[in-house]
N, C-alpha and C positions, 0 to 999 in steps of 0.2 A: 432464180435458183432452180435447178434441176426438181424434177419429182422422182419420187423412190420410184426404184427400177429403169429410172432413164438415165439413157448416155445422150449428149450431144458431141458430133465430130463436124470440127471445121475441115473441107476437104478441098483437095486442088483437083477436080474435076466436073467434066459435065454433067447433065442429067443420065444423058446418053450412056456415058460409062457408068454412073451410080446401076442403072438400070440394069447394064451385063451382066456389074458383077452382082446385083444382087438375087437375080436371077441364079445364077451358079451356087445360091445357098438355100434355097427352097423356090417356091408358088409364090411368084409376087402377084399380089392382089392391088392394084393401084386403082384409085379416085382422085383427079387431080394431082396436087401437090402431094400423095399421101396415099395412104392405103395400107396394107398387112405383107409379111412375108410369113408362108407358112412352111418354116423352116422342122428338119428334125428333131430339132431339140424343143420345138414350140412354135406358137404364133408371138412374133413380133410386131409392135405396130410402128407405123414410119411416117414421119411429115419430113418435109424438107423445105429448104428455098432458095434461090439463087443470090448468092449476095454478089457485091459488085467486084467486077475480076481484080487482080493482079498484075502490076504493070515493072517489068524489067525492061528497060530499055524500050525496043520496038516491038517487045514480045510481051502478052498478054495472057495470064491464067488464070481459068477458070474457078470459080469458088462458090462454094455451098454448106449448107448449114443442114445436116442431119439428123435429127430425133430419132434414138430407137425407145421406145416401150417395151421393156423386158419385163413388166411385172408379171407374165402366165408364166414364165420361166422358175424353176428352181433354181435357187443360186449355183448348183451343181452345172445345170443346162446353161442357163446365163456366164458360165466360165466358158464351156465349150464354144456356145457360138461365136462369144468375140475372140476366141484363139482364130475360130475360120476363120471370121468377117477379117480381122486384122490381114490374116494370110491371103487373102480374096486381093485387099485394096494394100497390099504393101506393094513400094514401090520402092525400086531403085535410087542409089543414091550417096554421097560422101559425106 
């Protein structure tokens, strides 16, 4: 079960792009798997991990497992951020 104030997001990406984009929403502060984003709305804290890819056909996607810790957050600022983050990591799609 989650802890108050966390999200977890299954994602179809690398580290690489986790990295870009979370960069593009404050000061990522990274140790290892993990570290803070020291976004506007607050610090957030981040673990992650690689879980095993995605397999379509000959084509293979990437996947990972994302913690945020939004408990410094006001629930007011904890709306904001995941409006960005959402906008950050949307992708295209039908």
């Amino acid at each position: 079960m989650d802890a108050p104030g966390e999200v977890v997001k299954i994602m179809g990406l690398t580290e690489a792009e986790l990295h870009r984009g979370l960069a593009t929403l404050g000061r990522l502060e990274m140790d290892g798997a993990g570290g803070r984003l020291l976004a506007p709305q607050g610090e957030v804290g981040l673990t992650w991990r690689v879980l095993p890819s995605h397999r379509l056909g000959a084509l293979r996607l990437p996947v990972l497992e994302l913690r945020l810790d939004l408990a410094a957050l006001t629930p007011a600022a904890r709306a904001v951020f995941l409006r960005r983050f959402q906008t950050v990591f949307q992708r295209g799609g039908g």
